[in-house]
N, C-alpha and C positions, 0 to 999 in steps of 0.2 A: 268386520271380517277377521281381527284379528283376534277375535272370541271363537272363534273355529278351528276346531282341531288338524291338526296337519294334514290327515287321511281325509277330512270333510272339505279342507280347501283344495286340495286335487283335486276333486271332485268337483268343484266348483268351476275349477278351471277346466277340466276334459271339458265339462258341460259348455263352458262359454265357446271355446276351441268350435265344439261341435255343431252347434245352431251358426257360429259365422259360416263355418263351411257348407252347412245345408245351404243355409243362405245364398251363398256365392256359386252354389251348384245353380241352383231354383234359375238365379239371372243369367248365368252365364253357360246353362246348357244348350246347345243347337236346339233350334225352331223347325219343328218336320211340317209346317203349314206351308203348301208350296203358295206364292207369291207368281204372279204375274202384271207386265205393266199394262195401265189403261187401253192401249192402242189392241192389247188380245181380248179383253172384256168387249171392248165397243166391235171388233169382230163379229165375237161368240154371241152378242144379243144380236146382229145384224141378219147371221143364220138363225136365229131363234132357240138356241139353243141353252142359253140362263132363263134359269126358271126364277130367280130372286135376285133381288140385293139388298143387302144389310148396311147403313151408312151411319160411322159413328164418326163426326168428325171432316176427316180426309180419307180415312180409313173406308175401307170395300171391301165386304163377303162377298165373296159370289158363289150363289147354287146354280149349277149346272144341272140339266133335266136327265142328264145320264150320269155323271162323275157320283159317287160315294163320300168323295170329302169336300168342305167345301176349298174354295180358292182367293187367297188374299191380294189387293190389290191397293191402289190408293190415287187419288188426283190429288195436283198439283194445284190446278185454279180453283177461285171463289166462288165457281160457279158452279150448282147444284147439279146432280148426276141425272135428273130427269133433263136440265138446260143439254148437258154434255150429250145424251144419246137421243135427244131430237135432233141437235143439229147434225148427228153421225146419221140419219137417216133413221131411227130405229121407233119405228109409231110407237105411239103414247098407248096406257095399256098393254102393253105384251107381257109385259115385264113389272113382276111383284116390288116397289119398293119403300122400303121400310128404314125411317131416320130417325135415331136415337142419340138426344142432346146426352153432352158431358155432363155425370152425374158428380158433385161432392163429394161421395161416400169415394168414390171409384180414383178419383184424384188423389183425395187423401190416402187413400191405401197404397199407389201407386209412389207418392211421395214418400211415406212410409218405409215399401221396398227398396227404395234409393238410398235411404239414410240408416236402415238399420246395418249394413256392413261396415258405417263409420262409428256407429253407436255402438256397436259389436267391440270394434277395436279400441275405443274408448276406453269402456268400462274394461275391460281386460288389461291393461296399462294399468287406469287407476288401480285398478286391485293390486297387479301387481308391486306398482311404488308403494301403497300402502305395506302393501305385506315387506319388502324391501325395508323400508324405515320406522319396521318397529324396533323391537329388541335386540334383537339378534345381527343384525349387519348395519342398523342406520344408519342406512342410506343419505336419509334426506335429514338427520338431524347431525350434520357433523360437527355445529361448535357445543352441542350439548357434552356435559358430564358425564364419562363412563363409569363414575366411582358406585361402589356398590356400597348402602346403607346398610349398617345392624344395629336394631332398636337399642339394643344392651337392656331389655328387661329380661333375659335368658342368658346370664353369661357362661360361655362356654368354656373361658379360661380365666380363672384368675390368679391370684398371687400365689396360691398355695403347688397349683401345676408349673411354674417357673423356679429351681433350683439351679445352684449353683451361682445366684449372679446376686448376691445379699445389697450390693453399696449399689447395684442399678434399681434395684425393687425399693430404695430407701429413697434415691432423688424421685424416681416416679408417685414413689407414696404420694409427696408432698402435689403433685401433680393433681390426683384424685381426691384429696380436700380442699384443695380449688375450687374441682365440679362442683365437691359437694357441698363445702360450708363458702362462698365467697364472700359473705357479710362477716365471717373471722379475720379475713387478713383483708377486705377493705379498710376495718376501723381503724386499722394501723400503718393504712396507707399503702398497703403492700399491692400492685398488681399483677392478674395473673400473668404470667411466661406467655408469650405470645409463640413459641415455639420451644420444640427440645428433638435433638437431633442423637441415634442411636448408633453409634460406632462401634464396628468390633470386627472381627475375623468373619466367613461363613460359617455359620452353623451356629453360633452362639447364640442362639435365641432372639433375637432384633426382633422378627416381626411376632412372636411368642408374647414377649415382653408388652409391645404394642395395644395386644388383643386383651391383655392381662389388665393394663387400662382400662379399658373400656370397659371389661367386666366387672373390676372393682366400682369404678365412677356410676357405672348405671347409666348411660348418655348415649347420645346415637352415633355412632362410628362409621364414615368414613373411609372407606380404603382402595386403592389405586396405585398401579406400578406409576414411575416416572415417566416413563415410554409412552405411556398412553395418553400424555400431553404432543407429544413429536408425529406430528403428518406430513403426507410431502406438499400441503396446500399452507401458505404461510396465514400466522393467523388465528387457524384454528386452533394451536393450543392455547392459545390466547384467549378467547372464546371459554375453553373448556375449562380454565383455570378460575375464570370469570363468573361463571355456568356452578361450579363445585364450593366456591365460596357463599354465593348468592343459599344455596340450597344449604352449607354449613350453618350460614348465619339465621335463615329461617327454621332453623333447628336445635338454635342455641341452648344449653350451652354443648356443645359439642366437642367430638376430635377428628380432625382430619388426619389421616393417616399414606404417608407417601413412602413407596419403600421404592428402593433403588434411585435416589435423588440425584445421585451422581448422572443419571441419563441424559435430567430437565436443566441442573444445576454445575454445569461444569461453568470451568470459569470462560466469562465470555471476551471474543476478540482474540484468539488465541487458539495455537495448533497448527497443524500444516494446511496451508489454504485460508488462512483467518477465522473468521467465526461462521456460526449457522444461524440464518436467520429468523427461522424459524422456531428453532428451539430457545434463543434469546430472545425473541417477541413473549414464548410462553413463562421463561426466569422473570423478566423485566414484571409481566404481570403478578408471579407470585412474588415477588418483594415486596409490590404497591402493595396486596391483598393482606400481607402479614404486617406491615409497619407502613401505612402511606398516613393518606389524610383521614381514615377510616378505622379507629383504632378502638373503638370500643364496644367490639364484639368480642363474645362470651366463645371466643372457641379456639381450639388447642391447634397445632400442626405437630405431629409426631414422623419426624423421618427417617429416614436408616438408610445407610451406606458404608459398606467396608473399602470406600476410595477415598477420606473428605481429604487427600490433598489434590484433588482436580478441582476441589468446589469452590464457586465463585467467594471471592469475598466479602463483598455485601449482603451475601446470603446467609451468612457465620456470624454477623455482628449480632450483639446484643440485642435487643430488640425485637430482632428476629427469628435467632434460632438459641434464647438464652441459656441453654443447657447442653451441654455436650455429655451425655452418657456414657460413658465406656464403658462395651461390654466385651471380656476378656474370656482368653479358655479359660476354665475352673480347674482350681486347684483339687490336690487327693481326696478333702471336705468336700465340696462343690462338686468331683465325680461320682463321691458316693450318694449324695443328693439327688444329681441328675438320674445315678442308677435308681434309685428308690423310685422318682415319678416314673421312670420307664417302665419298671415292674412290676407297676400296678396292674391287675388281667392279666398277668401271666402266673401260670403255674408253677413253682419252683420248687425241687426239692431239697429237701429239711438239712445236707450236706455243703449247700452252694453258700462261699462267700463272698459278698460282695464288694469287701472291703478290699480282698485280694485284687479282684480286678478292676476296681478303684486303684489301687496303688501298679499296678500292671500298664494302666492307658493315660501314662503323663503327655501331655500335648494332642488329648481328644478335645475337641468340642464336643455342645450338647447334642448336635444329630452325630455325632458317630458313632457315642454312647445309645441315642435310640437305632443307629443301624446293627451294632453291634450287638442289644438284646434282641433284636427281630431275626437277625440273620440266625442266633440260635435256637429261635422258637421255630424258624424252617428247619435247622439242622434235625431237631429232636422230633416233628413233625414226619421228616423223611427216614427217621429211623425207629418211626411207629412207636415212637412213646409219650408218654402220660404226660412228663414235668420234663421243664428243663434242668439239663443235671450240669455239673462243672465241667463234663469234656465238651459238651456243647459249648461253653461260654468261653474257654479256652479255646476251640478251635476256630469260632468265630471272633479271638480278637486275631488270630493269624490270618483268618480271610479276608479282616477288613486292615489290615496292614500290610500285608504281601499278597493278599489275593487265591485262590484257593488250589487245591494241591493237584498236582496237574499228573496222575498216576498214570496214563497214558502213553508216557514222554519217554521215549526206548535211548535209553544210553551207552555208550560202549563201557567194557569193566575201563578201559584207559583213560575215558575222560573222568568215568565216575571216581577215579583216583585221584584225577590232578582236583575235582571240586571237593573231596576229602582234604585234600591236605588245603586248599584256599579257604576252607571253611576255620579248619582247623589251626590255620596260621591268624583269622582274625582272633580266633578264641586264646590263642596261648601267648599274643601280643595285650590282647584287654585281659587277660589274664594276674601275667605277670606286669605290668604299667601300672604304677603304683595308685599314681591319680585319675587313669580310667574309669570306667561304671565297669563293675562285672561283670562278666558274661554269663548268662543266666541260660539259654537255651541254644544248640546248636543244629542244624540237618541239614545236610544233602538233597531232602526232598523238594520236588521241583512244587515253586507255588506263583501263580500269575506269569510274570514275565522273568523270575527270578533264578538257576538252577538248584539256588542252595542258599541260606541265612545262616546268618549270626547276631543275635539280640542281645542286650545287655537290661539290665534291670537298675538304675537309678536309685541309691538309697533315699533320694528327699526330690522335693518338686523344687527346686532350687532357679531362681529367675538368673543372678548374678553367678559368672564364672569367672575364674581366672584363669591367667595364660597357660599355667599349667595342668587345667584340665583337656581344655585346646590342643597340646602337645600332645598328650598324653592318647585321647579320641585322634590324632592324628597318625601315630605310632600303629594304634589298632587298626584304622581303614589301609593300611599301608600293613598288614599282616599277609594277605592273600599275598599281594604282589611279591613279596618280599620271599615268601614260601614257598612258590610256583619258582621261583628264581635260582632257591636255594636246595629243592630236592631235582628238579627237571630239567636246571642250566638255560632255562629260557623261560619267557612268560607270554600270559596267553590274552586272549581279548575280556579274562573275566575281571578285570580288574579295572576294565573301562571307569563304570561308575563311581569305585573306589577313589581312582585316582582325581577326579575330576570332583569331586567333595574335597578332598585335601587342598587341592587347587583354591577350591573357593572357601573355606576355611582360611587356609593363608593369607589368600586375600585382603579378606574381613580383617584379621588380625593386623594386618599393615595397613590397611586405610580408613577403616571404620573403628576401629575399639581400641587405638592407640598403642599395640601391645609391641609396637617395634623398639628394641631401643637405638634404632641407628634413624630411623627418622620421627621419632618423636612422637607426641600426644597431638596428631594433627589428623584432621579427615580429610581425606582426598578424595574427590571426582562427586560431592555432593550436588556439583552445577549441571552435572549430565540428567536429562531428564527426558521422558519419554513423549514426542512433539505428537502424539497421535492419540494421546491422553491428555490435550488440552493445554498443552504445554507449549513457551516458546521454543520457536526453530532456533534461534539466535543464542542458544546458551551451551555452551560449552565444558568441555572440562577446565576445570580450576589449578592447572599446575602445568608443568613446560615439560618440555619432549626428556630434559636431564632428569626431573624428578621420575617421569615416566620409570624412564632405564632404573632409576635408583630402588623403585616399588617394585620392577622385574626383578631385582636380584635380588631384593628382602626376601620377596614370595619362594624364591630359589633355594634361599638359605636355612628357610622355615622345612620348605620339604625336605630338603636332604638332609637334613641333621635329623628329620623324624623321619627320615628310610634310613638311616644308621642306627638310630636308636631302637628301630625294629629289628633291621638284622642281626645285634648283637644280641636279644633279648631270644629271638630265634634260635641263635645258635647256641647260645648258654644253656638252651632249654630244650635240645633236639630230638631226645628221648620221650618227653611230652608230647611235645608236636608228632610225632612218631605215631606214640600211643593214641590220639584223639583221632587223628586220622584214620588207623586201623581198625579202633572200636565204631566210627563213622563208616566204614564199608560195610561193616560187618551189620549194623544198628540203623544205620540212616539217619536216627536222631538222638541226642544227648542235652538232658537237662538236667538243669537242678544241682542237688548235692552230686551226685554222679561226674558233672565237670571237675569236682576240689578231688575226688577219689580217683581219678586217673592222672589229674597233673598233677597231682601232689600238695603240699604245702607251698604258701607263697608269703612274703613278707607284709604285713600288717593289710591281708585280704582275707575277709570274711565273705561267706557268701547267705543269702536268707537261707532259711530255714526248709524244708520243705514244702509248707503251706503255702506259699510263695509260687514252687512251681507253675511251668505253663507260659504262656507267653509273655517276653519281656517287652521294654518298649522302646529297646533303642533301634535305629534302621537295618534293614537285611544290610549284608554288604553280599549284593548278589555274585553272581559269577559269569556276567557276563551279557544276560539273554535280558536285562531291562534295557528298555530305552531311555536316552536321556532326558533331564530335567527341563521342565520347562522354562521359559525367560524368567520366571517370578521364582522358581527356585532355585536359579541359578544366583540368583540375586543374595540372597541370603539362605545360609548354613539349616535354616528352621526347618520350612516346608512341611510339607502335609506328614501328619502323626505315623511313624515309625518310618520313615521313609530318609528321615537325616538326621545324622549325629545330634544327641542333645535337642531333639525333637519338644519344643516346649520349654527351653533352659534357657534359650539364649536371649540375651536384653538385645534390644534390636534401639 
């Protein structure tokens, strides 16, 4: 049945549908035979007026010498219908009768009619469970394996379509000479990795990387989210974990592949509520399966999660998951890498560089580099051209960092003045701030949730900062505020954002990265942890209600002196600030060398070159109209690429 097409199995089914209900018509339509009891028959032959009787049984026709249809009757007693109407008085002879024994055929057919309404519904059922528990919803096989197999004799990714991530593709190498030579590193005693686990941010290629395995090895792959171990029936993923090995190992040498392990794999016993018992029946099995009494099987487990500090810790130890991969954004190299695999099949013209925006997108990962060449290929697409040219790839990194220009958006000239001069106060702070990034592009123009940006452009991809670059990016986000205050006498709700990065900046800088000198190289509140990621209720922050106050006023001490140190940098430079703004009303947007030619000369600040232009990559500092950061960017200064100061810089 489940060789028939979808359109053929409706079909199937109307039809069954249909014969039950003929069926149940045929039985259960009204009978127009009128019926009469014995006591009117033995009457009507009394007058003479039956001409026959038909006797099948108990059953009685009766023909009447005038009536047109005949008339059904039936006795009760053993006793033959010639007995019955002699002793009713009714001579012998008058009356034609004819007795017809119960035939087989007539039985069986009659038993037949009975049973097909059950047999009807039978088979309709089974069809249905069948159809039910194939593929597509199984039903009926719930501890089965939902992992889906690839031969890997057609690999569709391998090592050459993965850039940017050179030291993950080197531990994996060694992964894929496993598969392929394992009599090389048995003679030496070596055996294979029973597991290797891929860590890194979103986007970075993890399940890319994965595929790229299995392409190279040549072996049958395996793959399955972690979730699709978790039902609400306990057990079953137990079963299916069971189910997926069973099938790896009759396919040796193989890789099983689990992406998002954190689902199956969090640590167990633990969280608000305790643990789940179900998804700890399904961990418990995949430990035995990877390291138990069953260890010498030819097959790999490759799994990926951008959470492993939820993940159990039995699950990490050697043995089991021998390899921790990390994979990181890519550096300026590793962008232009990534850009190359992207821009394969597309058309580009012979002016675009890609190095440019390779050094433009510090803190992309590798899908935002492929959203980033796709979003251009629509841009150029919608403005009926041939090849993608550089204002497309420029204006799709603004749309995948601020989001796209919202020309729509009707403003008063009053407000469009006060977001001139906030734009223009971050720009003549990261300006003139010696140890800033420059500001490389500025506008007014309203993009996503934003009313207006200011980008800076990073001379190096630089991991390690100092405090004085911190100051320094803190002075500039504190530009708007500082300039709404200082031309207007009051400040407005655009500095929301702004101010609430300095905030966590500060933060960081007092509790996490040592940079206070009044309380020292210590980390504070590392004990708080999130109880709904797996985590105990029972832990706390690590320091007392004084230290508390004491980290409140470090953080206080931090802002204010870098809202002083912006004010005064404002006012020495008022004339600038003036100028930027004005040319901002007038222009909406200002890049490039165009920023150094309106403020002027600045103390040991170069700006790139021209080529350069177009978007930079430090955060809008909008004006107002974003919403605020989620819990995970409030958390840390980083956050998603151009959206926070030092976007990609900060050692975490």
């Amino acid at each position: 049945m489940n060789s028939l097409k979808p359109n053929r199995r409706l079909l199937v089914y109307v039809a069954l549908l249909a014969v039950l209900a003929l069926t149940m018509f045929v039985m259960l339509r009204p009978d127009n035979t009128t019926e009469q009891p014995l006591s009117w028959v033995i009457a009507e032959a009394r007058a003479g007026r039956v001409e026959r009787i038909e006797v099948k049984g108990n059953d009685l026709t009766v023909y009447l010498r005038s009536g047109p249809e005949p008339v059904q009757s039936r006795k009760e007693s053993a006793s033959s219908i010639e007995e019955i109407l002699r002793e009713s008085g009714v001579p012998a002879g008058t009356i034609q009768i004819a007795v017809e024994g119960p035939s087989g055929s007539g039985q069986f057919f009659g038993l037949i009619l009975t049973l097909l309404p059950f047999l009807l519904i039978g088979g309709l059922l089974f069809f249905m469970l069948r159809r039910a528990g194939g593929a597509n919803n199984q039903a009926m096989s719930f501890g089965k394996s939902r992992a889906k197999m690839e031969t890997g004799t057609r690999p569709t990714v391998t090592f050459d379509d993965v850039a940017g991530q050179d030291e993950a593709k080197q531990e994996l190498q060694e992964i894929v000479e496993f598969l392929k030579y394992p009599e090389k590193f048995a003679a030496l005693g070596a055996r294979i990795p029973h597991g290797v686990l891929l860590v890194g941010p979103p986007g970075t290629g993890k399940t890319m990387v994965a595929r790229a395995v299995s392409g190279e090895a040549g072996v049958p792959f395996f793959h399955l989210s972690g979730s699709e171990f978790v039902e609400m029936f306990v057990g079953v993923g137990a079963s299916r974990v069971r189910d997926l090995f069973k099938n790896a190992k009759e396919n040796a040498p193989s890789i099983v592949f689990i992406d998002e392990i954190d689902a199956v794999g969090r640590q167990r016993g633990s969280g608000l509520g305790g643990g789940h018992d179900e998804r700890e029946q399904a961990l418990n099995q995949i430990l035995v399966e990877m390291d138990g009494f069953d260890t010498d099987a030819n097959v790999i487990v490759v799994a990926a999660t951008n959470r492993p500090d939820v993940l159990d810790p039995a699950l990490l130890r050697p043995g089991r998951f021998d390899r921790q991969v990390v994979l990181d954004l890519p550096d300026v190299k590793g962008r232009r890498a990534v850009l190359d695999v992207h821009a394969k099949g597309k058309p580009l013209e012979g002016s675009i560089s890609l190095d440019t925006i390779a050094r433009q997108t510090p803190g992309f990962s590798g899908a935002d580099l492929a959203n980033l060449l796709n979003e251009a290929a629509i841009l150029a697409a919608r403005r009926n051209k041939k090849r993608i040219g550089m204002d497309e790839l420029n204006e799709a990194v603004d749309r995948v960092i601020a989001g796209p220009e919202r020309k729509s958006r009707v403003i008063t000239e009053a407000e469009k003045k006060i977001i001139a001069y906030h734009e223009a106060g971050h720009t003549v702070a990261g300006y003139f701030a010696p140890n800033a990034d420059p500001p490389y592009k500025v506008t007014i123009v309203s993009r996503g949730m934003a009313g207006g940006f200011t980008r800076s452009l990073p001379s190096d991809d630089r991991r390690l900062q100092d405090r004085s670059y911190y100051e320094a990016m803190m002075t500039m986000a504190l530009g708007g505020h500082v300039a709404e205050e200082m031309v207007f006498g009051e400040m407005t709700t655009g500095a929301h954002d702004d101010i609430g990065k300095v905030t966590q900046i500060a933060r960081a800088m007092v509790t996490q990265w040592g940079m206070s000198t009044r309380l020292g190289p210590r980390t504070y509140g590392k004990g708080e942890s999130q109880v709904f990621l797996g985590r105990d209720i029972s832990r706390g922050r690590d320091y007392s209600e004084r230290t508390a106050e004491e980290i409140d006023n470090e953080v206080r001490r931090l802002v204010d002196e870098a809202h002083e140190r912006c004010r005064v940098l404002l006012a020495d430079n008022r004339d600038a600030l003036d100028r930027l703004a004005a040319r901002l009303i007038e222009v909406e947007t200002v890049e490039g060398d165009d920023i150094a030619r309106i403020l002027g000369p600045a103390e040991g600040r170069e700006l790139p070159d021209a080529a350069t232009a177009a978007a930079a990559s430090e955060p809008p500092s909008d004006d107002g109209d974003r919403a605020p950061q989620d819990a995970e960017e409030e958390e840390s200064p980083q956050g998603r690429p151009g959206l926070a100061w030092g976007s990609g810089n900060v050692a975490e």
